[in-house]
C-alpha positions in Angstrom: 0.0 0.0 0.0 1.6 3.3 -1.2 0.4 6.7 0.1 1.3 8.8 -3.4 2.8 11.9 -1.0 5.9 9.8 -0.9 6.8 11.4 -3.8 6.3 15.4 -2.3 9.4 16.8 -1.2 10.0 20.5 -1.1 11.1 21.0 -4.4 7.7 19.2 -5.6 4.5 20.6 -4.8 4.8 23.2 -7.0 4.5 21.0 -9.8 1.7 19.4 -8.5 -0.4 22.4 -7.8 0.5 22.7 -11.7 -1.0 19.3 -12.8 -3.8 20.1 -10.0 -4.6 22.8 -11.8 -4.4 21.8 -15.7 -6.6 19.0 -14.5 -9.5 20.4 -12.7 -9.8 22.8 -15.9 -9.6 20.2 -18.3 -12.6 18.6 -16.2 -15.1 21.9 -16.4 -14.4 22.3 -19.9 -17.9 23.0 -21.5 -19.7 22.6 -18.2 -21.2 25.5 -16.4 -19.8 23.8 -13.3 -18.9 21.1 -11.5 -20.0 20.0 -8.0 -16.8 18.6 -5.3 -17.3 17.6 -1.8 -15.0 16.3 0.6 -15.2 13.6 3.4 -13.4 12.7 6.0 -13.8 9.6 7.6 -13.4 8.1 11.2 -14.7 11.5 12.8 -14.9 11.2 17.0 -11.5 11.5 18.4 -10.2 15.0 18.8 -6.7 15.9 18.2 -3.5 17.5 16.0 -4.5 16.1 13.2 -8.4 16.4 13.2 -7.8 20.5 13.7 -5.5 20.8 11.6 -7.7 19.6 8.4 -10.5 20.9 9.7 -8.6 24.1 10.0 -7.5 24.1 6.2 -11.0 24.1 5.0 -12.6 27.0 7.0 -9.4 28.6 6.1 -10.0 28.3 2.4 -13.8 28.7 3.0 -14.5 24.9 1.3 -17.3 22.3 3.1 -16.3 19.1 4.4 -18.8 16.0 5.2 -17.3 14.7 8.4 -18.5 11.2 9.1 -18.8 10.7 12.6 -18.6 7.2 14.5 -21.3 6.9 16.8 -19.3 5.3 19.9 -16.3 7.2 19.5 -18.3 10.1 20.2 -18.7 11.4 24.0 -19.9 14.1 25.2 -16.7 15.6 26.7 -15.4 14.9 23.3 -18.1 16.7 21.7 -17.5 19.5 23.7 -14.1 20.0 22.3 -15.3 19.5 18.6 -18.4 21.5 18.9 -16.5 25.3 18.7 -15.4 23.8 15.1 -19.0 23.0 14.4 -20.1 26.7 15.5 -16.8 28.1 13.4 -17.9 26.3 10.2 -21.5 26.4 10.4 -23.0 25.2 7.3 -19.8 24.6 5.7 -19.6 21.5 8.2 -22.1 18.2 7.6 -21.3 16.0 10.4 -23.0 12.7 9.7 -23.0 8.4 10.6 -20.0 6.6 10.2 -21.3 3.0 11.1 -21.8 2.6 14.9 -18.6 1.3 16.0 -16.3 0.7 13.1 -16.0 -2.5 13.7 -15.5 -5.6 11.5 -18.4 -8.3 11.6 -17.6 -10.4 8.6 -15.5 -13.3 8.6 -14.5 -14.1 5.1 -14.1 -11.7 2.4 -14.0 -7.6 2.6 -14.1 -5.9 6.4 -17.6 -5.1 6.8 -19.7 -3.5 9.7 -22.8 -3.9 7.9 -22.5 -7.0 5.8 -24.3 -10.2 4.7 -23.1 -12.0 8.4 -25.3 -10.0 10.2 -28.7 -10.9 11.0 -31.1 -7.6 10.0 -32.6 -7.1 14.0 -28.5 -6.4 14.8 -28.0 -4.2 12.2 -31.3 -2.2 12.6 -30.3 -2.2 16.4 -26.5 -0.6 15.3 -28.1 2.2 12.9 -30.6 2.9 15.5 -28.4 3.7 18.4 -25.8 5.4 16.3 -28.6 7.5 15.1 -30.1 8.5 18.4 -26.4 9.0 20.2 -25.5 11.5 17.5 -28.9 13.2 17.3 -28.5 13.9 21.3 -25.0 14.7 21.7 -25.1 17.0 18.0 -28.4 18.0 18.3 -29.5 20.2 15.4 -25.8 19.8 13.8 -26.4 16.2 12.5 -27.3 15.5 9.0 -29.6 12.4 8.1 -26.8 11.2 5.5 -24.7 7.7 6.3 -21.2 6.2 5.2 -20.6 3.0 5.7 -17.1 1.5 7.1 -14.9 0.2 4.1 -17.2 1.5 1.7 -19.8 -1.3 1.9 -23.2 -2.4 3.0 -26.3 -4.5 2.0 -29.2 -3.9 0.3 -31.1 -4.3 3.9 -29.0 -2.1 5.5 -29.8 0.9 2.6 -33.9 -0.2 3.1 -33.0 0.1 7.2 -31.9 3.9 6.5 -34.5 4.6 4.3 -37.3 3.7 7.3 -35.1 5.5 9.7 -35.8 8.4 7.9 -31.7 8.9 6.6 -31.8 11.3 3.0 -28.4 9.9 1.2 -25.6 7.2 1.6 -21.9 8.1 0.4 -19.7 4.9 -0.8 -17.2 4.2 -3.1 -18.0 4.9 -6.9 -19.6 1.8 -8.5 -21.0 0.3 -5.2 -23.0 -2.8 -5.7 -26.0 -3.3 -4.3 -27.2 -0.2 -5.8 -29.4 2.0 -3.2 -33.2 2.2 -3.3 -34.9 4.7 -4.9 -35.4 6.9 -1.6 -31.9 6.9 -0.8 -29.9 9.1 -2.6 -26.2 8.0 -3.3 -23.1 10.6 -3.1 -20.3 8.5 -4.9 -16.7 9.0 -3.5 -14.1 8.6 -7.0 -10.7 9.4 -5.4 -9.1 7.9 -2.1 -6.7 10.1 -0.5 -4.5 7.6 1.5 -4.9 4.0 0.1 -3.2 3.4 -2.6 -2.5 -0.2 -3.8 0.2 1.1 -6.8 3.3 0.0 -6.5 5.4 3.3 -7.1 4.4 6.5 -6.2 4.6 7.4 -10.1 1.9 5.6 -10.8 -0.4 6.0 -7.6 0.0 10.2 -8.8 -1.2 9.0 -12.6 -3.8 7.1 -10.7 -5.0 9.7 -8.8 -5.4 12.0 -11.5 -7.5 9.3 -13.4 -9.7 9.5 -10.7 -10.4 13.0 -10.3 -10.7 13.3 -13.8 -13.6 10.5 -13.9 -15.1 12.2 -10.7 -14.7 15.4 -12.3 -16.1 14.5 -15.5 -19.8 12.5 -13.5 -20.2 16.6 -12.7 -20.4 15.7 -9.1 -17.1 14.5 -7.8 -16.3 13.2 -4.0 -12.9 12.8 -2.4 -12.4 10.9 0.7 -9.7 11.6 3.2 -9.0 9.7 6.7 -7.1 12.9 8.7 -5.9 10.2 11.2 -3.5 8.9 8.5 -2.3 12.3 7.5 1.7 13.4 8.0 3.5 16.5 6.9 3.8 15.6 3.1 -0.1 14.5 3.1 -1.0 17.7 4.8 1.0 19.5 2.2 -0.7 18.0 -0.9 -4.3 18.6 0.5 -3.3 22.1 1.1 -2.3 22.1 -3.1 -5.8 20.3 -3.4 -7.7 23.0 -1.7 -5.8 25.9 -3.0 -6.6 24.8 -7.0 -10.0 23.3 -5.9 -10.9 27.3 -4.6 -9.4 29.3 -7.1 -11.5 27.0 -9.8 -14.9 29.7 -10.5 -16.7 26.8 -12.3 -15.9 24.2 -9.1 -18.7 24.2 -6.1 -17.7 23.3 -3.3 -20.6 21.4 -1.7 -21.6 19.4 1.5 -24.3 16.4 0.8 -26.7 18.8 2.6 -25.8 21.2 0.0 -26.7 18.2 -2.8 -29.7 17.0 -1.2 -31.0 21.0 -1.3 -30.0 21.3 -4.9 -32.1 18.0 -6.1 -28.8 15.9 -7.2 
C-alpha cells in the first residue's frame, strides 16, 4: 500500500499544484460547473490532526462532510469539537459513520454492515448510532450515512431509508445499488490508500480519478485525517488551494446536494 505523497518533497508541490490545476480545468471544460465535496472519515476523536484539516477548510472557506462514528463520540469529546462546528456552520455536515467501526464479517471484505449479520443487529446498530449522534449533535447532525470500508447490504440501505436517513456516500460503482429513496453521493478518489506499486503511478492514478469524478459533474474525495503526516498535509493544502481558485468548481456538503435535487 503506497500513500502517493511519498513522492512530495520541497522541491515538488509546485508542480503538483500545476497538474492540480491543468486537471481540474480540463474537467469543467464545456460545463457551467462542476460539484466537489470532501469527506473525511473516522470523525470522533479529537486531536492535531483532526484541527488541523479541519482548520485548512474553514481557512479556504470549502465544506467538508465529516462522518462521525457513533461510539467514539462522547460528550466531553463533543464538547471539544463543537466550537469547530459553530466556526464552520454550514460549511460542516457531520454525519453516521457506522456505529462502532468495527468488522463483523469473517471471510471476504471488512464489513460493519455486511451479509453475516442478522437484520434485528444491524437495525439495532443504525438505531443507536442515530439516536447518540442526534443527542450529543443536536440540530448539527445531518440524516446522511457512510458505511465502514465503503460497503453495506441492500437491507441495510432499506433500514436507512425507514429511519428516515436522506443519502448514503460509498465508493464509486457500489454494488448493491441503493433504493430509490436513498440518494447516493459516490466517493471517485481515495486520498490515502493506494495499492500502486510506485508513487509514479499512484499520482497518474490519482489524477484518473479525479478526472472521472470530475467529469460524473459531481465529484467526491475521501480523506482519513488520522493517516495524515506533513507531506499528506501539504498536498491537501495544493488540493484545496486549486479546488478554490477554480470559479466553475462548487464546493458542496451532501446537505448542499440534497437541497439542490442531485
Amino acid at each position: 500500500m503506497n500513500r502517493i505523497y511519498d513522492a512530495i518533497q520541497d522541491r515538488v508541490p509546485a508542480l503538483i499544484q500545476q497538474r492540480l490545476e491543468q486537471t481540474l480545468a480540463r474537467g469543467v471544460e464545456g460545463k457551467k460547473e462542476v460539484s466537489v465535496f470532501f469527506r473525511a472519515d473516522d470523525i470522533g476523536v479529537p486531536g492535531h490532526n483532526f484541527t488541523r484539516m479541519v482548520n485548512l477548510f474553514l481557512g479556504y472557506r470549502l465544506p467538508l462532510c465529516l462522518a462521525v462514528v457513533p461510539t467514539w463520540l462522547t460528550r466531553q469529546r463533543w464538547e471539544t469539537l463543537e466550537p469547530f462546528a459553530e466556526k464552520g456552520g454550514k460549511l460542516l455536515c457531520w454525519h453516521q459513520h457506522g456505529w462502532r467501526h468495527c468488522n463483523h464479517e469473517t471471510q471476504g471484505k471488512k464489513q460493519e454492515f455486511g451479509p453475516g449479520r442478522p437484520a434485528s443487529t444491524v437495525t439495532r446498530d443504525l438505531e443507536r448510532g442515530k439516536q447518540r449522534l442526534e443527542d450529543l449533535l443536536n440540530r448539527r447532525f445531518d440524516r446522511f450515512f457512510t458505511p465502514p470500508w465503503n460497503r453495506c447490504t441492500r437491507e441495510t440501505m432499506d433500514c436507512l431509508v425507514s429511519l428516515g436517513f436522506d443519502g448514503i456516500s460509498r465508493s464509486a460503482g457500489s454494488r448493491p445499488g441503493p433504493p430509490e429513496m436513498l440518494k447516493e453521493y459516490s466517493v471517485h478518489v481515495d486520498l490515502h490508500t493506494r495499492k500502486e506499486k510506485s508513487a509514479a503511478l499512484g499520482w497518474d492514478a490519482f489524477f484518473n480519478e479525479l478526472s472521472q469524478g470530475m467529469a460524473t459533474g459531481v465529484c467526491g474525495v475521501m480523506l482519513h485525517h488520522r493517516r495524515m503526516d506533513e507531506p499528506s498535509f501539504i498536498f491537501l493544502e495544493s488540493l484545496l488551494k486549486a479546488v478554490a481558485a477554480q470559479p466553475k468548481i462548487k464546493g458542496v456538503t451532501f446537505a448542499t446536494l440534497a437541497a439542490m435535487g442531485a
